[in-house]
TORPA-933793 format. One record per atom (N, C-alpha, C, O, CB): residue number from 1; x, y, z. Coordinates in pm, 1 decimal. Glycine has a CB too. Layout:
> NUM/X/Y/Z
...
# end
This chain:
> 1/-1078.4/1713.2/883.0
> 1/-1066.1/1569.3/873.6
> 1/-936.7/1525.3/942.9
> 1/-831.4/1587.9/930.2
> 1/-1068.6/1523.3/725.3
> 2/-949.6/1417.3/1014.9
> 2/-847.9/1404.3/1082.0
> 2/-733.1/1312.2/1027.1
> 2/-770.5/1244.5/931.3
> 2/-892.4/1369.2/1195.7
> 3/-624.2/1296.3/1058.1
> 3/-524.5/1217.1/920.1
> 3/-536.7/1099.8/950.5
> 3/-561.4/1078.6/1069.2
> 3/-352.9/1243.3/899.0
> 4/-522.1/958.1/840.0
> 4/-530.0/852.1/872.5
> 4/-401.5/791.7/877.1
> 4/-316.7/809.9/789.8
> 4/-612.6/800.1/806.3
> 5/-386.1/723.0/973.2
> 5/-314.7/587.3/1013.1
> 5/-345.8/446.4/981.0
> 5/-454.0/387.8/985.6
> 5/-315.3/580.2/1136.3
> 6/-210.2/397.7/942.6
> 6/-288.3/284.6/915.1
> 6/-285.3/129.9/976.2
> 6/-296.8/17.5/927.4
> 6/-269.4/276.6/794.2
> 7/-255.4/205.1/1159.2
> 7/-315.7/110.9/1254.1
> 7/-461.8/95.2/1251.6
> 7/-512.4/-16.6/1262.2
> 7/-281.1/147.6/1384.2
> 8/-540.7/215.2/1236.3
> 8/-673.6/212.1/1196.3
> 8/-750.4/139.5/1095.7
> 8/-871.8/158.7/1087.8
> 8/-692.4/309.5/1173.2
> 9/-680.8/44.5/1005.3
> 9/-734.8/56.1/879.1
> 9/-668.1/-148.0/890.2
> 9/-702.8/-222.8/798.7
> 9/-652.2/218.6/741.7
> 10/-573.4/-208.2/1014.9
> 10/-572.5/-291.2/1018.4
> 10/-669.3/-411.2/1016.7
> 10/-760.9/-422.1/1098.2
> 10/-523.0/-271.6/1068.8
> 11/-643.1/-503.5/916.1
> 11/-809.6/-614.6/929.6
> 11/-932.0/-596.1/857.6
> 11/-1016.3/-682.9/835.1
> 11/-883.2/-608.2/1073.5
> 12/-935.6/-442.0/813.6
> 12/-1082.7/-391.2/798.4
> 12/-1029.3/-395.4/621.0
> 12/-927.4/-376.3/554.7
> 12/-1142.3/-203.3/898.0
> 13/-1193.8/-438.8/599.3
> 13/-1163.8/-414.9/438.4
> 13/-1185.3/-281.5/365.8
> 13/-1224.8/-181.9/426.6
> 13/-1250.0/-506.2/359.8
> 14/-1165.2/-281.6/267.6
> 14/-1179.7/-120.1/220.2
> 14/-1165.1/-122.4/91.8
> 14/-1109.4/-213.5/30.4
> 14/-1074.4/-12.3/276.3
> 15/-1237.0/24.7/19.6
> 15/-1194.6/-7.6/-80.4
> 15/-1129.4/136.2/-159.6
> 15/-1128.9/249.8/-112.2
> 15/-1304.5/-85.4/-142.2
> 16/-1069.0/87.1/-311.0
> 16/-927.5/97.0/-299.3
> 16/-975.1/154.4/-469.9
> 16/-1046.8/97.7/-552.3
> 16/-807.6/-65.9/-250.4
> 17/-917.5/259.9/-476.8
> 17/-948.3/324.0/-641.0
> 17/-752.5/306.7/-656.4
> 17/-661.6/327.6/-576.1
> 17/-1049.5/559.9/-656.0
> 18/-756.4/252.5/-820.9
> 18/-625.4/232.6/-838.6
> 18/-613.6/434.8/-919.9
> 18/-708.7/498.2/-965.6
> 18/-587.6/51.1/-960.3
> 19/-461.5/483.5/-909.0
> 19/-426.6/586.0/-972.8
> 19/-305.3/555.8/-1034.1
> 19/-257.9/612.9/-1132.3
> 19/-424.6/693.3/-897.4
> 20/-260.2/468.6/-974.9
> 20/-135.1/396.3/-1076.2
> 20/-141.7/244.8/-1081.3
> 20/-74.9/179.5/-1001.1
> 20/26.8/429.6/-1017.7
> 21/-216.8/187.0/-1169.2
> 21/-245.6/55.6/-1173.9
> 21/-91.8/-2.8/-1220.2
> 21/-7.2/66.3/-1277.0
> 21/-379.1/24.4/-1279.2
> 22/-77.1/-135.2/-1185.4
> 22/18.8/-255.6/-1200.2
> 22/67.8/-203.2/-1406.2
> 22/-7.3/-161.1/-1494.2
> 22/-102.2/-463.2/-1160.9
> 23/196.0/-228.5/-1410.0
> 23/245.6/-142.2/-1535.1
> 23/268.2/-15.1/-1572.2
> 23/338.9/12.7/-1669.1
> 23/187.6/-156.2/-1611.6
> 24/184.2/110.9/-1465.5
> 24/212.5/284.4/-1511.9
> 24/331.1/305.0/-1482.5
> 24/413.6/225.2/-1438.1
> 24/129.3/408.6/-1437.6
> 25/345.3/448.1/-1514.9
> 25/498.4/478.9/-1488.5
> 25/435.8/553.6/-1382.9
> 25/314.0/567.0/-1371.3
> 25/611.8/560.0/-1608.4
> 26/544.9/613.8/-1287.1
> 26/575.3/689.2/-1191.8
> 26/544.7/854.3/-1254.7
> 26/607.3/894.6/-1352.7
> 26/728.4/648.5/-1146.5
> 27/450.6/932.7/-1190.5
> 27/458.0/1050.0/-1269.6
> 27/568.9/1162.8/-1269.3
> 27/574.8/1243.5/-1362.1
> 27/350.0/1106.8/-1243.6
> 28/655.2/1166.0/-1164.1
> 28/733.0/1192.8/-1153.3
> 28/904.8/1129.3/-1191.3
> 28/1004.1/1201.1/-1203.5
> 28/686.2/1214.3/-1071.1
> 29/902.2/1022.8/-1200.3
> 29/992.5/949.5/-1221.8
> 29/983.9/840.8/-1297.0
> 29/949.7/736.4/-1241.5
> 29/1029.9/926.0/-1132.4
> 30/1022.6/841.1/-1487.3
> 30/1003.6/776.5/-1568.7
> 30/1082.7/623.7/-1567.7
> 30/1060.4/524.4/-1636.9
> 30/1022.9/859.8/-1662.2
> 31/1171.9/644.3/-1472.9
> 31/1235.7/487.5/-1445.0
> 31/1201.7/422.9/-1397.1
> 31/1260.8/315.6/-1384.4
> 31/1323.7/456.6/-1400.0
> 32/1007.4/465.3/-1303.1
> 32/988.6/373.2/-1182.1
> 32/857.0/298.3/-1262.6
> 32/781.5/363.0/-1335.1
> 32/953.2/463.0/-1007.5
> 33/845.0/181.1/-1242.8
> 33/725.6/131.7/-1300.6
> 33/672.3/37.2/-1178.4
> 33/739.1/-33.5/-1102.9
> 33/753.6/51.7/-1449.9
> 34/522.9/59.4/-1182.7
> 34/470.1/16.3/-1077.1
> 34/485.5/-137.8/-1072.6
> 34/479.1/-155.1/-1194.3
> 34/338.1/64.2/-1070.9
> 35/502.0/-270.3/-1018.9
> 35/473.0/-372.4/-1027.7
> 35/368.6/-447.5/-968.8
> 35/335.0/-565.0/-984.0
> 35/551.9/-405.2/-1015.2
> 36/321.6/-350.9/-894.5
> 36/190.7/-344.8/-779.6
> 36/82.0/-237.2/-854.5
> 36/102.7/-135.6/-920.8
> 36/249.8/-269.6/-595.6
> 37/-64.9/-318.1/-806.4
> 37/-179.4/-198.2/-849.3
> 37/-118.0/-117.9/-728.4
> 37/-41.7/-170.5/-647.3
> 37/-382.1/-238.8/-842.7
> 38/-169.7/53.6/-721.5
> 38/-106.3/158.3/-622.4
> 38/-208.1/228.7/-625.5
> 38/-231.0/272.0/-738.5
> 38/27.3/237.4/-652.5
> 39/-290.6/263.3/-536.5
> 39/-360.5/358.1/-517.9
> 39/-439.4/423.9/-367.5
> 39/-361.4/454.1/-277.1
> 39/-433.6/323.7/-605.4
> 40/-540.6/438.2/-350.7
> 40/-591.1/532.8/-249.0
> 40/-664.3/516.2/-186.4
> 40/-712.7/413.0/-232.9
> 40/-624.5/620.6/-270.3
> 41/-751.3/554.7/-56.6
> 41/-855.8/503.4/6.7
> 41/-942.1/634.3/-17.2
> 41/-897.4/730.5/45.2
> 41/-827.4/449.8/161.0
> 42/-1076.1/665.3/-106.7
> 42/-1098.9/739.4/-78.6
> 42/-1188.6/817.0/10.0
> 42/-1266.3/748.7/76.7
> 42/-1088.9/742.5/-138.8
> 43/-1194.6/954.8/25.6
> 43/-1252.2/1032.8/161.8
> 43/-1178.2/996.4/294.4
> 43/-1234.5/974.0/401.5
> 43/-1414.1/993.5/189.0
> 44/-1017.1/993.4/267.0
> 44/-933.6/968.4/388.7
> 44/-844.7/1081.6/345.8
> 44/-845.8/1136.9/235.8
> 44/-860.1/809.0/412.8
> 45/-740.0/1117.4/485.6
> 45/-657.1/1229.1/454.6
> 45/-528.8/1178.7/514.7
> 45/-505.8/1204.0/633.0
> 45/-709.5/1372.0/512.2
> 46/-461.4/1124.0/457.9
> 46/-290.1/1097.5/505.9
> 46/-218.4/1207.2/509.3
> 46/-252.1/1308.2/447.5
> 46/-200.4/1006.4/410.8
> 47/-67.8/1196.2/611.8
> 47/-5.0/1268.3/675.7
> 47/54.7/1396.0/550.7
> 47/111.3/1497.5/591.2
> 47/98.4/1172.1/757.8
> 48/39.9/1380.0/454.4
> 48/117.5/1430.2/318.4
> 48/-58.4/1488.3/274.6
> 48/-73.6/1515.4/155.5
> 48/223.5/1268.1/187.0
> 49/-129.8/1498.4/327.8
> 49/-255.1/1584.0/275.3
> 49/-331.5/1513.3/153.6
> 49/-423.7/1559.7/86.5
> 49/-202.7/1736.3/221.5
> 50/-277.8/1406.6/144.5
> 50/-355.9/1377.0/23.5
> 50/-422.5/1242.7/76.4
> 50/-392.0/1205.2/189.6
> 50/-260.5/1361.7/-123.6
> 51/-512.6/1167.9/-0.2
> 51/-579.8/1037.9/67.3
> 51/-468.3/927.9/96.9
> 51/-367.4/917.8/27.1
> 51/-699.2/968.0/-37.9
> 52/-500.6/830.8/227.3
> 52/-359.9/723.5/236.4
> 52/-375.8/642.3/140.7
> 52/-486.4/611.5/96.1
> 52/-335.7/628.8/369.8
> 53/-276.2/602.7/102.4
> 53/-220.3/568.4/-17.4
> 53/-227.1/400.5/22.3
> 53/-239.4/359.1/137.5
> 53/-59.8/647.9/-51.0
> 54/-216.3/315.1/-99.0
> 54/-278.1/123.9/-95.2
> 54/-183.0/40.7/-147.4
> 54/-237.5/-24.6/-236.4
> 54/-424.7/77.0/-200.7
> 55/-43.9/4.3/-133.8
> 55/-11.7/-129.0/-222.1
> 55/-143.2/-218.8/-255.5
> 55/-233.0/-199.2/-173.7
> 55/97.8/-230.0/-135.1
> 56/-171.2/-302.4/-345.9
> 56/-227.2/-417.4/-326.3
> 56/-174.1/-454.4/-385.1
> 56/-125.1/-384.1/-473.4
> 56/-331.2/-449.7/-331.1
> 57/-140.4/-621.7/-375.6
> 57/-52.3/-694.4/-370.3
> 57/-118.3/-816.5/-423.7
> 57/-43.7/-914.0/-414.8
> 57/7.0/-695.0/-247.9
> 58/-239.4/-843.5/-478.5
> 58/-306.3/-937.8/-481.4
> 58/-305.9/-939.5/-704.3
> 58/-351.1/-850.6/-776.5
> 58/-467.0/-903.3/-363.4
> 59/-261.5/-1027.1/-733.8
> 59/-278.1/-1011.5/-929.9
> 59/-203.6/-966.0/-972.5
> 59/-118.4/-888.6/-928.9
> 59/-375.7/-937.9/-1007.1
> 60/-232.1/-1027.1/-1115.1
> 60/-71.9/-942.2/-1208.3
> 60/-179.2/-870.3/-1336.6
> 60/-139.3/-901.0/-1449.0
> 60/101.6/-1110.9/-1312.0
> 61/-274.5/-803.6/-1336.3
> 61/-379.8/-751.5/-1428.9
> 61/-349.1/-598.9/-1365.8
> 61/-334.2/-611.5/-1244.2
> 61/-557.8/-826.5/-1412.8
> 62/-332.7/-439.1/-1413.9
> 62/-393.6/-338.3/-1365.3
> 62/-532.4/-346.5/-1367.0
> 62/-611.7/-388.2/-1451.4
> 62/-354.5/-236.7/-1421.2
> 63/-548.7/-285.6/-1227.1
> 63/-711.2/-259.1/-1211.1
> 63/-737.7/-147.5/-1193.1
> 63/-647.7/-64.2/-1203.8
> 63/-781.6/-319.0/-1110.0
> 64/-871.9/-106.8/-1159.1
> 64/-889.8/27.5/-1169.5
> 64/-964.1/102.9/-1013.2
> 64/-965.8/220.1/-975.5
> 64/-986.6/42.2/-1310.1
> 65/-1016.7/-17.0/-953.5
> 65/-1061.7/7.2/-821.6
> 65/-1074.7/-162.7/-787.2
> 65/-1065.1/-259.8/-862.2
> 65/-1215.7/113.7/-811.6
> 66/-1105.7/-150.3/-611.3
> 66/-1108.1/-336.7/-587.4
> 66/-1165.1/-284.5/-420.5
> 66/-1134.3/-174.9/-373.7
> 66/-889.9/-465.2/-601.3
> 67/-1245.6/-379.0/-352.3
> 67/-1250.4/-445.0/-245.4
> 67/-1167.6/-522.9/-193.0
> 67/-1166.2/-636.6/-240.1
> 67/-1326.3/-493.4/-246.9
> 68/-1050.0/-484.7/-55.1
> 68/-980.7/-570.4/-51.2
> 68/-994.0/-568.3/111.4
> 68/-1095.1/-524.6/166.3
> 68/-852.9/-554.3/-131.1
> 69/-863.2/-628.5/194.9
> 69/-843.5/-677.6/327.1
> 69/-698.5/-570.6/325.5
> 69/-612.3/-566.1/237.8
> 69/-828.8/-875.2/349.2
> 70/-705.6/-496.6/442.1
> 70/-601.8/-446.7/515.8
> 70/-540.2/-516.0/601.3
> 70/-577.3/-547.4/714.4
> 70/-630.8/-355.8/571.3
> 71/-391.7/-554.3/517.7
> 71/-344.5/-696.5/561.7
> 71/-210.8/-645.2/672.9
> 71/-152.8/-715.5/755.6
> 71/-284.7/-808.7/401.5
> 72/-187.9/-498.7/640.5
> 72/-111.4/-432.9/687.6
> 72/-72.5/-298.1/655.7
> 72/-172.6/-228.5/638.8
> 72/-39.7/-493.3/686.5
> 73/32.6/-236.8/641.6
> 73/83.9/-139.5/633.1
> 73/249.3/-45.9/640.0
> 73/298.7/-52.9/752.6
> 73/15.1/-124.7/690.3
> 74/323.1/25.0/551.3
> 74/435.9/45.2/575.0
> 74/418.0/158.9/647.6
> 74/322.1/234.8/633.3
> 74/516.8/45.3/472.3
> 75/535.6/178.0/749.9
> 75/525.1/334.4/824.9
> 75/666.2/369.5/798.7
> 75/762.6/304.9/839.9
> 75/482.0/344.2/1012.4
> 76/670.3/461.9/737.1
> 76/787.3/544.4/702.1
> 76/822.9/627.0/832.5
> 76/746.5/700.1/895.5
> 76/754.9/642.8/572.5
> 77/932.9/604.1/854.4
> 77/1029.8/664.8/993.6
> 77/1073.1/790.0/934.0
> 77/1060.2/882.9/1013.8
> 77/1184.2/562.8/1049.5
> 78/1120.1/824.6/820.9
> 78/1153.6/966.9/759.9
> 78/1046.3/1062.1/663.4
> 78/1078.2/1154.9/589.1
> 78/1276.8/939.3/669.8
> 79/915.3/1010.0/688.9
> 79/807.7/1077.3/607.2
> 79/641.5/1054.3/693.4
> 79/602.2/951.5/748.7
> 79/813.6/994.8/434.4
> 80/569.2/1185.7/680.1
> 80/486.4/1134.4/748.6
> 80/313.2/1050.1/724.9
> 80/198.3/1053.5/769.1
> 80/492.3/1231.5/811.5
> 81/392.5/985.6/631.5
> 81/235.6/890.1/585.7
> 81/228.9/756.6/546.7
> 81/283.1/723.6/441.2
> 81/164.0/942.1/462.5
> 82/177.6/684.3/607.5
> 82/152.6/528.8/637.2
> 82/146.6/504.1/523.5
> 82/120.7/604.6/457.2
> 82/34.3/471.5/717.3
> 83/168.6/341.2/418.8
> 83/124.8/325.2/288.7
> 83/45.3/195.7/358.9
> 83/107.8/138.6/448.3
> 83/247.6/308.1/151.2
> 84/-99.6/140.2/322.2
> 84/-182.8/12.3/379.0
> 84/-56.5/-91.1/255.5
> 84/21.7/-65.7/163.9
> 84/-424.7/13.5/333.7
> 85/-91.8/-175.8/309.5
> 85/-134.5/-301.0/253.7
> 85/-228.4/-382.9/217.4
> 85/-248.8/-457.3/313.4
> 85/-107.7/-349.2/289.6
> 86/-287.8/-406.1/141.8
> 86/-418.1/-449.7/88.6
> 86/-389.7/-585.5/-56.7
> 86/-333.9/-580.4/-166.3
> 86/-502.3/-282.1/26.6
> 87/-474.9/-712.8/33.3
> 87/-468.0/-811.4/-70.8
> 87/-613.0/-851.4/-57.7
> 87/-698.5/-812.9/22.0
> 87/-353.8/-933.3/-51.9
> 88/-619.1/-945.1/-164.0
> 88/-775.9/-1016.2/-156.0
> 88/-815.4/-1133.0/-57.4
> 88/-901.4/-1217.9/-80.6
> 88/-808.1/-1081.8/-295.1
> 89/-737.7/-1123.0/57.4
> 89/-708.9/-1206.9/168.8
> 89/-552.6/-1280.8/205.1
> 89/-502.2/-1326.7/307.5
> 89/-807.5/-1309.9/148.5
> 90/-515.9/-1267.7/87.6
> 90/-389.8/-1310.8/135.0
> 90/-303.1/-1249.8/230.6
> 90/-297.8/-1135.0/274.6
> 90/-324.1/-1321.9/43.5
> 91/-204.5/-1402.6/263.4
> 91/-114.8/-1286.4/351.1
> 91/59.4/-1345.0/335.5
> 91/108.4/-1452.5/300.8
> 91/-177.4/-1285.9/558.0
> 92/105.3/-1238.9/371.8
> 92/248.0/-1252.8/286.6
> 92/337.7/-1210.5/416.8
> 92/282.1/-1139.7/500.7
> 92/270.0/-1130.8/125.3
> 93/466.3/-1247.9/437.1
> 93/622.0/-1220.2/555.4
> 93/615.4/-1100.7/481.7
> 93/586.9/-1068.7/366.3
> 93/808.3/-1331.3/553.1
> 94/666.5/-1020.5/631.3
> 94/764.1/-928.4/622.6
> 94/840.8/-911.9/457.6
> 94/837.0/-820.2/375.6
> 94/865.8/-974.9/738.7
> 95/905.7/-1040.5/457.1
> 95/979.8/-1039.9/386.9
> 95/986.9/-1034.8/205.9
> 95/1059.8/-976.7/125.4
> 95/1016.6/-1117.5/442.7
> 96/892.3/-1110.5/197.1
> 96/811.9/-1091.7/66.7
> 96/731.1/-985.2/26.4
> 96/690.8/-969.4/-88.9
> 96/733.4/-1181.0/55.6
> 97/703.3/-899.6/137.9
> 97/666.7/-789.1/106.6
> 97/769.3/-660.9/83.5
> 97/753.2/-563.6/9.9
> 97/582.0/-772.1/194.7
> 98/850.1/-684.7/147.4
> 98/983.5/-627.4/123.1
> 98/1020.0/-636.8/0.0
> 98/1048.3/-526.7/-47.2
> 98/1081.9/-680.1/195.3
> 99/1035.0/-754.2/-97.0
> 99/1038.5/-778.9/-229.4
> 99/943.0/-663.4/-316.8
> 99/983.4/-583.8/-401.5
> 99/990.5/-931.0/-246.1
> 100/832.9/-678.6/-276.9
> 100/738.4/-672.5/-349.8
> 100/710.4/-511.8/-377.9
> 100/647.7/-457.8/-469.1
> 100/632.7/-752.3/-288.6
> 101/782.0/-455.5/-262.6
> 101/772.9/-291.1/-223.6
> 101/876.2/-231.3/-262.2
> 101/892.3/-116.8/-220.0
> 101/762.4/-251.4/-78.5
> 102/979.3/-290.8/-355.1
> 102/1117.8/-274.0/-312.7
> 102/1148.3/-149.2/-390.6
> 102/1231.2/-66.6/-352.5
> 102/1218.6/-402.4/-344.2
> 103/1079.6/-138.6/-498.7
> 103/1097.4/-38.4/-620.8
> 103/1056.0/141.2/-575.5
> 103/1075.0/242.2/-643.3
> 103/975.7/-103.3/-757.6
> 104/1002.6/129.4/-454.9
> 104/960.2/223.5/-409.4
> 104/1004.1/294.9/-284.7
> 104/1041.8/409.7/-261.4
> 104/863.0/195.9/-409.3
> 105/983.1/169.1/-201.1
> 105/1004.0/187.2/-26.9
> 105/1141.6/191.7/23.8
> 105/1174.6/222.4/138.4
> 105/940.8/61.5/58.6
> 106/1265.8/137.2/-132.8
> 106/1385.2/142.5/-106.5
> 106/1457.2/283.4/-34.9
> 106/1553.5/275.9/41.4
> 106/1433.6/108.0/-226.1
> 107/1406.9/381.5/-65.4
> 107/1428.5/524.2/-86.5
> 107/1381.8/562.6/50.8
> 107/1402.0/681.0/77.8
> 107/1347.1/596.1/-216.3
> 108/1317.3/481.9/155.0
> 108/1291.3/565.7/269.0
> 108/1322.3/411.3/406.9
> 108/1312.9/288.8/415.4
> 108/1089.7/655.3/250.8
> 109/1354.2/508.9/472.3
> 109/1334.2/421.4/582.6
> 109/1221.2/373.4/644.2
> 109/1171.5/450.3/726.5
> 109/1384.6/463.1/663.9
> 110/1173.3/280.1/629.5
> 110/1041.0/213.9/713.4
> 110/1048.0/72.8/828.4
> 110/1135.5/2.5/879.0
> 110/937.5/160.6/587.3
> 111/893.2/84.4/831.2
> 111/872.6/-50.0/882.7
> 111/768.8/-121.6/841.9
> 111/669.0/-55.8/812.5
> 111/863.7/-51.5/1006.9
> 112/761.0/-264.6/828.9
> 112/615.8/-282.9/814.7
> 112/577.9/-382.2/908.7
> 112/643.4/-474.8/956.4
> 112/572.2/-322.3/675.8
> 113/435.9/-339.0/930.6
> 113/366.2/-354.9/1095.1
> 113/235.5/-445.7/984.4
> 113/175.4/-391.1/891.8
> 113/300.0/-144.4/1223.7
> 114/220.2/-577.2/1023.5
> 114/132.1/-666.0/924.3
> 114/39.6/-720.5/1052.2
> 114/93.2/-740.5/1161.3
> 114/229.7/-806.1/818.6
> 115/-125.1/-746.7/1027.9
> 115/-179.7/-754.5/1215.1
> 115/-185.9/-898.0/1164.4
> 115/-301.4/-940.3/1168.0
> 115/-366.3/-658.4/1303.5
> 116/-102.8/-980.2/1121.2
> 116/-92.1/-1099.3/1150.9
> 116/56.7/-1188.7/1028.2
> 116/85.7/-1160.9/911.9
> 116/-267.2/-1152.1/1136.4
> 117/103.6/-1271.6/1101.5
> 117/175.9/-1302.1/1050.9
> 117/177.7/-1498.7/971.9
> 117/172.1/-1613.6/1015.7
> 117/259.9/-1245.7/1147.4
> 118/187.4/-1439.1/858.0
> 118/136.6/-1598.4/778.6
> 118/233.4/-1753.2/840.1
> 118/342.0/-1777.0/893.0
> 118/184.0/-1578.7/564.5
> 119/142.2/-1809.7/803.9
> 119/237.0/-1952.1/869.1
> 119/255.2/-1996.1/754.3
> 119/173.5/-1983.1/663.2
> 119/169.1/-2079.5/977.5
> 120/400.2/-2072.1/742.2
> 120/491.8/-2158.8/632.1
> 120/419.9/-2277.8/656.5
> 120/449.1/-2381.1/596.4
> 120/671.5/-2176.9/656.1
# end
């Protein structure tokens, strides 16, 4: 299987099994609590061998799986696996997503590459 990117996965909807819904803890790290549903695309293989991995960004409920829009994506410059972005159409800056990622994405260097950018 070949690894996914998630230039590939720009625009297209998909869907999205949560493994750490909005409220879990971090399984590794009991200080981190998700504020975002977090989970996976499955029958995909990201750079880290495991399926690419989903912010969605859309509700304040944990869910457990969803149909959403690949609104974008973070690419980590010091690790090798894309995280999507996925809302229920919405679309959010750079910058607010930066907020929104912050509990996590602080810890690595990235970028995020969004295939469209919202108007104020």
């Amino acid at each position: 299987m070949a690894i996914a990117t998630g230039q590939e996965f720009l625009g297209k909807t998909i869907e999205v099994i949560f493994d750490r819904p909005l409220g879990s803890i971090h399984p590794k790290y009991d200080d981190m609590i998700y504020p975002v549903n977090y989970g996976y695309v499955p029958g995909t293989k990201a750079g880290d061998g495991d399926e690419i991995d989903v912010y969605y960004l859309t509700g304040d409920k944990p869910l457990e799986k969803v149909t959403a829009k690949c609104i974008g994506y973070v690419r980590r410059l010091d690790d090798n696996d894309d995280k999507l972005i996925a809302t229920a159409g919405e679309l959010y800056t750079v910058e607010e997503i930066e907020k929104k990622l912050e509990f996590q994405e602080k810890w690595f260097k990235h970028e995020i590459i969004l295939e469209s950018k919202r108007k104020d």
